[in-house]
Backbone as CSV, one residue per row, in Angstrom:
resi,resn,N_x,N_y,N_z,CA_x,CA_y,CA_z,C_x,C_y,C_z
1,UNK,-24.168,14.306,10.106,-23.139,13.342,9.691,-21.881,14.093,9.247
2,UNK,-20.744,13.947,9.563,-19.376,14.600,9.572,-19.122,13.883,8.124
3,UNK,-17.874,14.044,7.631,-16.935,13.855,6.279,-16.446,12.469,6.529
4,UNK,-16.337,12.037,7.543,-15.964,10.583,7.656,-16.818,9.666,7.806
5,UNK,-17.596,9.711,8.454,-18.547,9.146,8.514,-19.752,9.144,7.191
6,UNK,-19.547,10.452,6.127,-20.165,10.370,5.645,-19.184,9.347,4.243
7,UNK,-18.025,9.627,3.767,-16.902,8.914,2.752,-17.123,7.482,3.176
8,UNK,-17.486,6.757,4.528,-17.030,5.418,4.510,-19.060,4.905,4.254
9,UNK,-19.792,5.663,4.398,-21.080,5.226,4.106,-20.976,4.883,2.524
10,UNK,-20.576,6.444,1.888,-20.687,6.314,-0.065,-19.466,4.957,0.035
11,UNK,-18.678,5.117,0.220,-17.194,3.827,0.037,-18.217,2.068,0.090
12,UNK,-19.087,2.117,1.317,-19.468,0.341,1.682,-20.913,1.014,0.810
13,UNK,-21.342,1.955,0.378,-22.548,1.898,-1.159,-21.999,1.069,-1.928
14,UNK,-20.583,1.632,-2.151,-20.228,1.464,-3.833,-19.536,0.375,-3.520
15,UNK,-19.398,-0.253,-2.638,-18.422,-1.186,-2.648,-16.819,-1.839,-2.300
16,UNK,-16.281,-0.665,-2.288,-15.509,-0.231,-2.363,-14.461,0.037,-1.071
17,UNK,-12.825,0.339,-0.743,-12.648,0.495,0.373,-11.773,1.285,0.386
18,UNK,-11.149,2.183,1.520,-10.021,3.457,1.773,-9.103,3.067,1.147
19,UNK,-8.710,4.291,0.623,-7.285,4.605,0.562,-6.869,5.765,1.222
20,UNK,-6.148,5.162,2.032,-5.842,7.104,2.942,-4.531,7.229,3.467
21,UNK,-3.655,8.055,2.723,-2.246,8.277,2.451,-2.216,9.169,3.705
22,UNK,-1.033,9.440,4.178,-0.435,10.445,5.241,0.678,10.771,4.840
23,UNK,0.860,12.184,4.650,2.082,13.370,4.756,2.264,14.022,5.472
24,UNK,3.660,14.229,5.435,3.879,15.387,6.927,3.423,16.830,6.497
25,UNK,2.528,17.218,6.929,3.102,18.786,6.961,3.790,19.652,6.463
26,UNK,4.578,20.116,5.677,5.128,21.514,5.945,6.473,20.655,4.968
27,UNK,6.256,19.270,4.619,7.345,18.633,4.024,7.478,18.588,2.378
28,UNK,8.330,18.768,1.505,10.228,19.240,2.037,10.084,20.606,2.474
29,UNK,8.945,21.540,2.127,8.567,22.770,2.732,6.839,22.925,2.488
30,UNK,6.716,23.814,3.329,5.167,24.601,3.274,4.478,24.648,2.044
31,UNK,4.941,25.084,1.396,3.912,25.335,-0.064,3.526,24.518,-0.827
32,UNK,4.348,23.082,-0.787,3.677,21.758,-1.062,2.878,21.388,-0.928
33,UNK,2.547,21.197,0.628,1.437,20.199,1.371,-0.088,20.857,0.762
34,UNK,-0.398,21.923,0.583,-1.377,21.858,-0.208,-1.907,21.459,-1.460
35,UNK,-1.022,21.692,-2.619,-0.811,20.986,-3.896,-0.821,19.804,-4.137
36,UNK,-0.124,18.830,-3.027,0.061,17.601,-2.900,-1.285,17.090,-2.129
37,UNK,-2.293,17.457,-1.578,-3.352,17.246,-0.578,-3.911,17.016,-2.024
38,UNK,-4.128,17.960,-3.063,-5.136,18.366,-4.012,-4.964,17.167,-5.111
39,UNK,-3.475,17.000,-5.365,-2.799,15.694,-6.041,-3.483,14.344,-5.452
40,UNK,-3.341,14.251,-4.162,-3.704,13.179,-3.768,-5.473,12.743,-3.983
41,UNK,-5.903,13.891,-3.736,-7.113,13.005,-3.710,-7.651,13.364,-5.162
42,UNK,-7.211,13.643,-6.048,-7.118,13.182,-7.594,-6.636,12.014,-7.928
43,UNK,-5.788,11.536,-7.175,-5.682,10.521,-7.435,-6.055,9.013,-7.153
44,UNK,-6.915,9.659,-6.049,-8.041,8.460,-6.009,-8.129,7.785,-4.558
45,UNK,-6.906,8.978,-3.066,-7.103,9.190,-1.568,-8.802,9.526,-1.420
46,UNK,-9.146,8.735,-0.509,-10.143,9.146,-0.016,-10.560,9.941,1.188
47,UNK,-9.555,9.617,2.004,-9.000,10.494,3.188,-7.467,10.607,3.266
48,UNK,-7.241,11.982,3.890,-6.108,12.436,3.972,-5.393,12.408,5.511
49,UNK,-4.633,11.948,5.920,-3.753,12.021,7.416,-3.064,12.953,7.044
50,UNK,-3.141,13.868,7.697,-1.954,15.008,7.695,-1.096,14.936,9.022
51,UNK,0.426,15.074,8.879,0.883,14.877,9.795,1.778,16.118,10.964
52,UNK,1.773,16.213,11.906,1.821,17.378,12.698,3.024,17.683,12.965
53,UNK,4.261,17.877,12.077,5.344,18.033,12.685,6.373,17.909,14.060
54,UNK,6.987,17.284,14.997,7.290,17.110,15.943,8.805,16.624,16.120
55,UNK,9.558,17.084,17.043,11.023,17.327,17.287,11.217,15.795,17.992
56,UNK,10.433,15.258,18.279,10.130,13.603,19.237,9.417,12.828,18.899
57,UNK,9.314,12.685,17.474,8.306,11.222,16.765,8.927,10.187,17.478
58,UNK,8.535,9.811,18.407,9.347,8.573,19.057,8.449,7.240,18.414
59,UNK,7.037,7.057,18.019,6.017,5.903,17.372,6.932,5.566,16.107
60,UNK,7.478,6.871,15.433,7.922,6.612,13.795,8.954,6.348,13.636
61,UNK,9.509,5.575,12.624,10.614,4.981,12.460,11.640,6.301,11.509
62,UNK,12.929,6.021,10.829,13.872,7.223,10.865,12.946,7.628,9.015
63,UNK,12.270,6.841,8.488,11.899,8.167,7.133,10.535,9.204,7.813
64,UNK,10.236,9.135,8.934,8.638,10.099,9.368,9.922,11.055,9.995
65,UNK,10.241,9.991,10.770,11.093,11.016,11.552,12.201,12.682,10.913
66,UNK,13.089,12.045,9.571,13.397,12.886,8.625,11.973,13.896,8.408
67,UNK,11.151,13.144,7.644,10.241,14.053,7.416,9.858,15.857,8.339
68,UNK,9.806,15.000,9.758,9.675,16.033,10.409,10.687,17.419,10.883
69,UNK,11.798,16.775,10.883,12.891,17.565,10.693,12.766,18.520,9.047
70,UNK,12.864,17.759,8.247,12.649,18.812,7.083,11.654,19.392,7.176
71,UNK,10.560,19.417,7.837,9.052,20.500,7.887,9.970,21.442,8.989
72,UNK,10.066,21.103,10.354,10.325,22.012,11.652,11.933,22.957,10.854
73,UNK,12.408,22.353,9.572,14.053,23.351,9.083,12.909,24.942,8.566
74,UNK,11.776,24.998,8.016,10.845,25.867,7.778,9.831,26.569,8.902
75,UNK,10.081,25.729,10.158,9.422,26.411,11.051,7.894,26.280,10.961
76,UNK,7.385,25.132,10.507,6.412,24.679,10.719,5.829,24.252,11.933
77,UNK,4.646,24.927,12.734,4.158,24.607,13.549,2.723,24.063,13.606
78,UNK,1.992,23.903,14.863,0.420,23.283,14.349,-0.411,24.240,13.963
79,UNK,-0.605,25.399,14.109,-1.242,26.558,13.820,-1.079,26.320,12.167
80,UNK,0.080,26.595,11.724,0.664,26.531,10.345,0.019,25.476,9.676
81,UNK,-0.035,24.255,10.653,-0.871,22.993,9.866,-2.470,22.773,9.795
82,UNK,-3.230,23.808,10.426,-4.192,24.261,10.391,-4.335,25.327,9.597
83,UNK,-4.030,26.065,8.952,-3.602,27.115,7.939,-3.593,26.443,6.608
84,UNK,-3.034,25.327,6.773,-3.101,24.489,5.172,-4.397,24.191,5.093
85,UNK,-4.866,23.210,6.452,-6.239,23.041,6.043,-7.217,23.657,5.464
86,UNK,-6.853,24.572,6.176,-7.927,25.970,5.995,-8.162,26.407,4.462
87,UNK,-6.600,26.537,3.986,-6.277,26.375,2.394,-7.072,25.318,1.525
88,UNK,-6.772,24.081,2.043,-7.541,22.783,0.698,-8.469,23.108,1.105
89,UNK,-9.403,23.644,2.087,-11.099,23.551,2.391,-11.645,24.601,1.079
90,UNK,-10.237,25.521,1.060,-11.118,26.212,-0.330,-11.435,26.125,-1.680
91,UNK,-10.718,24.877,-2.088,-10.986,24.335,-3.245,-11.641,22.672,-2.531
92,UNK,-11.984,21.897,-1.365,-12.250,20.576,-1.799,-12.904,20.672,-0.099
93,UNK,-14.532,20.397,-0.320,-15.363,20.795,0.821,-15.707,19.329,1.411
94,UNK,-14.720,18.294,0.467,-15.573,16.893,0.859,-15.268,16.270,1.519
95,UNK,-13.586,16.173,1.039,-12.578,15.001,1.529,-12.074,14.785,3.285
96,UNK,-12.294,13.957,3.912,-11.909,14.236,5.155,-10.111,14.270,5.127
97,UNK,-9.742,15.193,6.516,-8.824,15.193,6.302,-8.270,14.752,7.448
98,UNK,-7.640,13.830,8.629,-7.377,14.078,10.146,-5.806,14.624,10.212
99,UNK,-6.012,14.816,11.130,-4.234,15.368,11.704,-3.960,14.343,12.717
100,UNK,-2.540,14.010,12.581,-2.192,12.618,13.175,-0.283,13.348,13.860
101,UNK,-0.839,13.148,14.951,0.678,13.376,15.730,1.381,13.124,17.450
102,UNK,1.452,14.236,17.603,1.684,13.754,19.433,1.283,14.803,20.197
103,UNK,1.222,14.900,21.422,0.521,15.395,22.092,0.980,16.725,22.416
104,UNK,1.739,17.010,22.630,2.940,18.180,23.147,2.105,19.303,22.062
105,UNK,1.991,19.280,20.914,1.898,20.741,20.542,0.422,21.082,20.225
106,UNK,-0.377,19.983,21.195,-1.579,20.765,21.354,-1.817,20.576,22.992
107,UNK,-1.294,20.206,23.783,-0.923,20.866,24.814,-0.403,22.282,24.944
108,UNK,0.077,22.462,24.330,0.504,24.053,24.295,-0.291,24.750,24.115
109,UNK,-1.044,24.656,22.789,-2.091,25.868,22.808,-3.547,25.524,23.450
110,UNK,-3.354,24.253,24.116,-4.673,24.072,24.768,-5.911,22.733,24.068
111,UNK,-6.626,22.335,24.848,-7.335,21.514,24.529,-8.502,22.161,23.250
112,UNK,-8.688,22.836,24.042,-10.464,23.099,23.921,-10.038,24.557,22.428
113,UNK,-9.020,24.925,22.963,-8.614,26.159,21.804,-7.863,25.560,20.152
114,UNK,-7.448,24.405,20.930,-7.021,23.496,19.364,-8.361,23.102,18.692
115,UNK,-8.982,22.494,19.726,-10.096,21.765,19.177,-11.297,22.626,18.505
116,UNK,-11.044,23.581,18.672,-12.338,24.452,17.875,-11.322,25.755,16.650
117,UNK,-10.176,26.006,17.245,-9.384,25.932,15.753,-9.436,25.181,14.593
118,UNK,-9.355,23.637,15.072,-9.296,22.460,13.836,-10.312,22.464,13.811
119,UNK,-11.628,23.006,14.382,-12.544,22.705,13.573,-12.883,23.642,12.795
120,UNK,-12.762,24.919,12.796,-12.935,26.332,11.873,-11.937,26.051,10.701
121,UNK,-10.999,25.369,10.666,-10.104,25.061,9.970,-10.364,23.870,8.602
122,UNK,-11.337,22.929,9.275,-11.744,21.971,8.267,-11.465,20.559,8.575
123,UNK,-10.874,20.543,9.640,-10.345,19.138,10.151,-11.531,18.493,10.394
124,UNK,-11.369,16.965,10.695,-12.476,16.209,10.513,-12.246,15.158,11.847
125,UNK,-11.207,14.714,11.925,-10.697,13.806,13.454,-9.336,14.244,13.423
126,UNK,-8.931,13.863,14.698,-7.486,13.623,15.251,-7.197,12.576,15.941
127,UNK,-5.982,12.216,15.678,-5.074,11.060,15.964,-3.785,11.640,17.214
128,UNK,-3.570,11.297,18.046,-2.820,11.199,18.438,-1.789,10.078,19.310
129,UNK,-1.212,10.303,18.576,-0.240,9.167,18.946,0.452,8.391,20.296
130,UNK,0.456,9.291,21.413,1.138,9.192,22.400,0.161,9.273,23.685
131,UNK,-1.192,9.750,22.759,-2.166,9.949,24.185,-3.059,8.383,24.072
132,UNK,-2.714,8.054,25.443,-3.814,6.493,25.384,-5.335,6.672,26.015
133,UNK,-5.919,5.963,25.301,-7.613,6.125,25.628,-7.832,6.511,27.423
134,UNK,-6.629,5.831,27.885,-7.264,6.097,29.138,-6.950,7.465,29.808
135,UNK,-6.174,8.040,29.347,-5.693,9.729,29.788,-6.448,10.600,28.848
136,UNK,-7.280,10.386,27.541,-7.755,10.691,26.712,-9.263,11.829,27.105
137,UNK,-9.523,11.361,28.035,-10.761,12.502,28.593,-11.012,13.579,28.535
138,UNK,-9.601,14.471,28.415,-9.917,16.045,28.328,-9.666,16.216,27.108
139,UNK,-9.213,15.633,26.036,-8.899,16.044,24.657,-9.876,15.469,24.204
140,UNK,-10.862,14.640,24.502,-11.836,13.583,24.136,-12.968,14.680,24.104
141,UNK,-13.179,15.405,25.260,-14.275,15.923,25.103,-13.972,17.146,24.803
142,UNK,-13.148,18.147,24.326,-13.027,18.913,23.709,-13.103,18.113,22.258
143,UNK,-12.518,17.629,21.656,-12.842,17.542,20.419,-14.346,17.018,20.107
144,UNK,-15.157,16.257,20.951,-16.756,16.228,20.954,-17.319,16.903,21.150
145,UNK,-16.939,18.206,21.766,-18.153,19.011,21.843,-17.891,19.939,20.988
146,UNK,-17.017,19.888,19.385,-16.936,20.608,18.441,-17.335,19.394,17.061
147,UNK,-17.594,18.255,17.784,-17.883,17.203,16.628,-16.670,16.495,15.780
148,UNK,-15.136,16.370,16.402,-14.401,16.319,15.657,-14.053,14.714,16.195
149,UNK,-13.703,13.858,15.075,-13.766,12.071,15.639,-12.528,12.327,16.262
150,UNK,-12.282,11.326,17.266,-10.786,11.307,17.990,-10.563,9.277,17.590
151,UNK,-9.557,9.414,17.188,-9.288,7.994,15.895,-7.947,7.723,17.328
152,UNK,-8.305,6.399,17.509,-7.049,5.440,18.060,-6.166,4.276,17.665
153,UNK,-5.148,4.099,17.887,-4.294,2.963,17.208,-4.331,1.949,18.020
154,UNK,-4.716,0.520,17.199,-4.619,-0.891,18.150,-3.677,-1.548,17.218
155,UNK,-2.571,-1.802,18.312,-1.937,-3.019,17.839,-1.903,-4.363,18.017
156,UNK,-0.999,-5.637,17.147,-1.446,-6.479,17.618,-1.126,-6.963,19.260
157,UNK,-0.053,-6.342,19.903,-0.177,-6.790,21.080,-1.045,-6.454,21.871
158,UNK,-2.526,-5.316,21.423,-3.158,-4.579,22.440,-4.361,-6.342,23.069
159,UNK,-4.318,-5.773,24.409,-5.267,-6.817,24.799,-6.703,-6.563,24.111
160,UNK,-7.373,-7.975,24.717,-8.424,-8.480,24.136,-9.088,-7.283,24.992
161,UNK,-9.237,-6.563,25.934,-9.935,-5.762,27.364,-9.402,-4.044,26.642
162,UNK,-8.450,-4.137,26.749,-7.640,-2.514,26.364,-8.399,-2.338,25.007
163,UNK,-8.488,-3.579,23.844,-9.043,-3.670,22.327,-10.265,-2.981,22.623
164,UNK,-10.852,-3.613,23.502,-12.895,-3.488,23.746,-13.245,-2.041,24.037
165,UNK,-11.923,-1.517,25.067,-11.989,-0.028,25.981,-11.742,1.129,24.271
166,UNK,-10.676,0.341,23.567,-10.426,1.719,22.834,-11.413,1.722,21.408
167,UNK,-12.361,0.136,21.313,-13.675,0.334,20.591,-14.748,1.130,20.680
168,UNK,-14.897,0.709,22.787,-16.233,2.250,22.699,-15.982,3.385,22.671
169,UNK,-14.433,3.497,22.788,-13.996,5.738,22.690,-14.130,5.817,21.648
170,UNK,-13.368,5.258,20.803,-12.909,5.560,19.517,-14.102,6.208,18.453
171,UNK,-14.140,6.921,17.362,-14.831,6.930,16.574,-14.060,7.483,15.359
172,UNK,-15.163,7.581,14.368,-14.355,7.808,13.092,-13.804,6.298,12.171
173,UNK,-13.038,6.220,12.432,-12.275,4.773,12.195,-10.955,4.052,13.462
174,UNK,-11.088,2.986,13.455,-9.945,2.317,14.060,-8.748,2.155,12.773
175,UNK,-7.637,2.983,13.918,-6.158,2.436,12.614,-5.667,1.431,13.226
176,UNK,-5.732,-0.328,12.383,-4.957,-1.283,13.442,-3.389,-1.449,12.415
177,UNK,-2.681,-1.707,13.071,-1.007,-1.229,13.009,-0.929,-2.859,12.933
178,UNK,-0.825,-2.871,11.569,-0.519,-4.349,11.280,1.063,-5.090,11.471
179,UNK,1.469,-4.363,12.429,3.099,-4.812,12.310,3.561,-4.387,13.814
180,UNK,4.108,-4.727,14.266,4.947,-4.868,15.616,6.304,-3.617,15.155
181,UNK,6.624,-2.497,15.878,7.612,-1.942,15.799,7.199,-0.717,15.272
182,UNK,8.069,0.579,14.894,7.750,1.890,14.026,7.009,1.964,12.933
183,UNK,6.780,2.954,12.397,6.493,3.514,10.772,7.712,3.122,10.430
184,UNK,6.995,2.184,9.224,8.456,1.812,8.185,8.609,0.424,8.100
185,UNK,8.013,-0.159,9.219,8.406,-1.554,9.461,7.625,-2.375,8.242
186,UNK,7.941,-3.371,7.974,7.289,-4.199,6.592,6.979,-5.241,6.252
187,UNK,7.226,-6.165,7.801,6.809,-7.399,8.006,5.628,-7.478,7.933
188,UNK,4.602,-7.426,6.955,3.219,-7.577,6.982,2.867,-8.932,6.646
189,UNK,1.896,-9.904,7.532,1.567,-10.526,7.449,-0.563,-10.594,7.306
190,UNK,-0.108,-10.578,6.307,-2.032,-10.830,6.002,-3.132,-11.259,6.504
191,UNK,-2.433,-12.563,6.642,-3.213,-13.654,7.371,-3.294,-13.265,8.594
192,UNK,-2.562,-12.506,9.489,-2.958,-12.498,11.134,-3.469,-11.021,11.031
193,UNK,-2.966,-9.936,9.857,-4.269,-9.536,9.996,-5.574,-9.622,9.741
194,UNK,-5.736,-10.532,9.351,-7.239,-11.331,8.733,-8.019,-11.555,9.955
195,UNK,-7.061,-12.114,10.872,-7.315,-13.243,11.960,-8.016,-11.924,13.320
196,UNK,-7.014,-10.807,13.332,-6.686,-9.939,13.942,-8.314,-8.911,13.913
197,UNK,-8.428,-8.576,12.491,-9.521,-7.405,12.090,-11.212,-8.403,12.807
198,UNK,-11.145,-9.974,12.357,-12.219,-10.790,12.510,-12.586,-10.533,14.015
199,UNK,-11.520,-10.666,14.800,-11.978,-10.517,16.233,-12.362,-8.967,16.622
200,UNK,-11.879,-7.847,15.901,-12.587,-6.860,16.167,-13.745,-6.277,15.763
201,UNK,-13.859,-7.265,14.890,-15.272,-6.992,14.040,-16.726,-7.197,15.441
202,UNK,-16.330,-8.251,16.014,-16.795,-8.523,17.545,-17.224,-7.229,18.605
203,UNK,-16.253,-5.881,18.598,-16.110,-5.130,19.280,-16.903,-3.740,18.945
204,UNK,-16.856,-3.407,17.961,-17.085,-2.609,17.132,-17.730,-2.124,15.878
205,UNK,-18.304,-1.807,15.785,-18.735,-1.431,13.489,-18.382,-0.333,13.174
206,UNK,-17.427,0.320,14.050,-16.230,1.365,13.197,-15.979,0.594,11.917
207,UNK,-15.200,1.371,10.951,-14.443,0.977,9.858,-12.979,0.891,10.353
208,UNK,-12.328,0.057,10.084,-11.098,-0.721,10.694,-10.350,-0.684,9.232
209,UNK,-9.242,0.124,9.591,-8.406,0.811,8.647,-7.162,-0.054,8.879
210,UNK,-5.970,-0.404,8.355,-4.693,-1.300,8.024,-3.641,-0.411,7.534
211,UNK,-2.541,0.194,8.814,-1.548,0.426,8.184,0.070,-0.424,8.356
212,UNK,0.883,0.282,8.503,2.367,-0.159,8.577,2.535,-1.103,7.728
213,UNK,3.341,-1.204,6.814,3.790,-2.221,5.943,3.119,-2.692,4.743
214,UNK,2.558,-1.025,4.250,1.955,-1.497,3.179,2.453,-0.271,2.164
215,UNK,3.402,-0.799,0.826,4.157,-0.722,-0.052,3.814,-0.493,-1.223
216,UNK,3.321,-1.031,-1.569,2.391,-0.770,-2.908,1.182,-1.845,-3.586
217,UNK,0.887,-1.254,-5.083,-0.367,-1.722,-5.185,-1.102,-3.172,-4.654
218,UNK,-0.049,-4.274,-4.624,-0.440,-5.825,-4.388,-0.541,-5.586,-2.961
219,UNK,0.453,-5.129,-1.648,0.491,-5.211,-0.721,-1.368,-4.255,-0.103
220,UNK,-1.040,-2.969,-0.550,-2.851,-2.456,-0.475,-3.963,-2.922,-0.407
221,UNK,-4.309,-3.955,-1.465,-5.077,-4.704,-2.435,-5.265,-6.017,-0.987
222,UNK,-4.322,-6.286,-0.655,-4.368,-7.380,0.254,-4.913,-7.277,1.616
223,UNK,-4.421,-5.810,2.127,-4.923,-6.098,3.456,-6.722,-4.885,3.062
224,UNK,-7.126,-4.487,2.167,-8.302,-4.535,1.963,-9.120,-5.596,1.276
225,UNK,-8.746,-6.215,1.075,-9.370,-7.518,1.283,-10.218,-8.228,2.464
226,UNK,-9.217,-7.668,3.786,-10.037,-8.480,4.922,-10.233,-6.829,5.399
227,UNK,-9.957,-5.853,5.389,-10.316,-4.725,6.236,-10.903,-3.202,5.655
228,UNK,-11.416,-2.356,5.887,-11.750,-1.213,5.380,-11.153,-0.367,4.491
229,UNK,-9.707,-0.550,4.925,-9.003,0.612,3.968,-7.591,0.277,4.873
230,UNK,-6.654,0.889,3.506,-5.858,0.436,3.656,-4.796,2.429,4.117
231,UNK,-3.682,2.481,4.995,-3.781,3.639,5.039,-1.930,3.432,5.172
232,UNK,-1.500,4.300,4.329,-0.063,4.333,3.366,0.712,5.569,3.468
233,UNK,2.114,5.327,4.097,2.899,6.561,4.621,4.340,6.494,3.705
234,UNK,4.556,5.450,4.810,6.333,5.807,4.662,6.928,5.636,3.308
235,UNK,6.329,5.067,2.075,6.846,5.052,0.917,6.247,6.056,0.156
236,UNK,5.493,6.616,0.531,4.952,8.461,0.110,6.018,9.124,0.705
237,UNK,6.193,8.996,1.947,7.509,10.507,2.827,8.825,9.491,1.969
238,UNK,9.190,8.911,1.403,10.438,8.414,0.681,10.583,9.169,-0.501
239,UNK,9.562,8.701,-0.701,9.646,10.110,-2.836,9.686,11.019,-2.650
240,UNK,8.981,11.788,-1.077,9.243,12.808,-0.747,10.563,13.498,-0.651
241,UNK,11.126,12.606,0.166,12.634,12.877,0.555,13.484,12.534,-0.724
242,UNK,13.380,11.658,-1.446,14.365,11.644,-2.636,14.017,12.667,-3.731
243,UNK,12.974,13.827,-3.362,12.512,15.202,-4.175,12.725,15.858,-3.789
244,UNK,13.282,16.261,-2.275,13.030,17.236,-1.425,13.992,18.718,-2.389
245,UNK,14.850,18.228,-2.968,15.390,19.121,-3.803,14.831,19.431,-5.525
246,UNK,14.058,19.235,-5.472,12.983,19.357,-6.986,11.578,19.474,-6.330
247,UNK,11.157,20.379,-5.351,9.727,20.152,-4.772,8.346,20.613,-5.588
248,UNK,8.874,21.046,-6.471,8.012,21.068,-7.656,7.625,19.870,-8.234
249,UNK,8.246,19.039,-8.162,7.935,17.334,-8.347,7.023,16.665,-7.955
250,UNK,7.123,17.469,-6.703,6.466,15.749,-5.194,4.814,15.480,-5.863
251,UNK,3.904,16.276,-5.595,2.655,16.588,-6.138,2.560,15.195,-6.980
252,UNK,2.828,15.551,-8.242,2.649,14.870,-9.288,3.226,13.277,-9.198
253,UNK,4.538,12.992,-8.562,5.389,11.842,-8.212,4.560,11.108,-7.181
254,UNK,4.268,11.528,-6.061,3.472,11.092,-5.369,2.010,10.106,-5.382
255,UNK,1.928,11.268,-5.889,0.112,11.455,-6.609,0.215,9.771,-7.856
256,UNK,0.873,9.371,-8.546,1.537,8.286,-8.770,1.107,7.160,-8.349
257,UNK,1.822,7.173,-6.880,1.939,5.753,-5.906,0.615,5.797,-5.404
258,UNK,0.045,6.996,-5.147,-1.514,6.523,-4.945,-2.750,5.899,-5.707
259,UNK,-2.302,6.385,-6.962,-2.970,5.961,-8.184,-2.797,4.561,-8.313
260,UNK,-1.564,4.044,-8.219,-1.202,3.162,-8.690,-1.890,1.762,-7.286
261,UNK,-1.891,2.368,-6.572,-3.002,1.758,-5.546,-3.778,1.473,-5.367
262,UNK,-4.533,2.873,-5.697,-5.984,2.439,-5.857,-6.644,2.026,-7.236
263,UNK,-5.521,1.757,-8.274,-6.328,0.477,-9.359,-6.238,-0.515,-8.733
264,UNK,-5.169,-1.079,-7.717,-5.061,-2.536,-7.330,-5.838,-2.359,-6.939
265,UNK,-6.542,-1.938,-5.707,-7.432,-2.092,-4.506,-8.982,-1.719,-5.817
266,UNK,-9.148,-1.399,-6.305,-10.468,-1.404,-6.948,-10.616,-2.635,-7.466
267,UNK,-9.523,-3.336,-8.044,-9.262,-4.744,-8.995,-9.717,-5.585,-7.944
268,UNK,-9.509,-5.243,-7.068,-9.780,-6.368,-5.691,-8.667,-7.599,-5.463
């Protein structure tokens, strides 16, 4: 049993459901993202998205996008973001962590050579953003035959057929993208994801994770209500960016908005 699979077993013991924040990388610089990994899940993250730096976030809206620009001004690459991992694995052997990005910079160093890097490294799944289940085969089975989950995004426009196809690849967790448009967007509507998670419950017994447009503690609290966990970016990379010049800050500032989350979401 892997780190994810094993966090969402103890999580539906106790009752209980995700909180799983995502940071970029290497953001406002390198020496953060570890401190802040360690912050976070003190503060009550259960899984961590780490995010892979990239010159073409074309999925993310303009605060991921900043983000990544301030990691790549340090020369942050994926190697580098495997290097952090490698780092929190030495103080925290539990927490899963995935890396969530685009395809290009593990194309470069290769399928099968990423995939058994991130796993010497501590990684637990990968996300990628730009690769769809159905081109997914050669990164699919490199990361399975090192045991590492490969996690896909359904939105609400994905069909009822495309939904079913990216239930049986998928493992780890499903992230469904409760909002139409980029990272950042905030039109969250509850109720259709209510409506939305019910019909995939049909497809699947992954744990079905809820992001985009979720803000803080009430907004969290809500869409775990109908779904697994709730999983929280762009108003983490915001405090980020309004610290980026005090980065001795972020850690602790951060570490904050997660807290302050996961009392709602425990309150139910």
């Amino acid at each position: 049993m892997n780190r994810i699979e094993a966090r969402f077993n103890q999580l539906k013991a106790d009752g209980r459901k995700a909180l799983i924040p995502f940071v970029t990388a290497g953001d406002p610089q390198p020496s953060v993202t570890v401190p802040l990994m360690h912050a976070l899940v003190d503060a009550g993250a259960d899984i961590i998205e780490l995010g892979v730096p990239f010159s073409d976030p074309m999925a993310d809206g303009p605060v991921i996008q900043l983000a990544c620009e301030r990691s790549l001004l340090h020369g942050t690459r994926l190697l580098d973001v495997l290097s952090m991992v490698e780092e929190f694995r030495q103080k925290d052997s539990l927490t899963p962590v995935v890396l969530m990005g685009y395809l290009n910079p593990i194309e470069a160093i290769g399928y099968e050579n990423f995939a058994t890097r991130a796993k010497a490294a501590g990684v637990d799944g990968v996300l990628t953003v730009d690769m769809p289940p159905i081109e997914s085969g050669g990164l699919m089975a490199a990361l399975k035959a090192v045991e590492l989950d490969i996690i896909f995004l359904i939105a609400p426009t994905t069909s009822p057929v495309r939904r079913k196809a990216i239930c049986e690849q998928g493992s780890g967790y499903l992230y469904y993208v409760s909002v139409k448009g980029v990272t950042g967007s905030s039109a969250l509507n509850v109720g259709e994801v209510a409506d939305y998670i019910e019909q995939m419950r049909n497809d699947t017994d992954l744990p079905l994770c809820v992001g985009f447009g979720i803000r803080d503690g009430a907004t969290a609290a809500s869409v775990c209500r109908v779904s697994d966990g709730a999983i929280v970016g762009s108003v983490l990379v915001n405090q980020i960016a309004a610290l980026a010049q005090t980065p001795d800050k972020v850690p602790a500032s951060v570490a904050s908005i997660i807290h302050e989350m996961r009392v709602a979401i425990d309150a139910g």
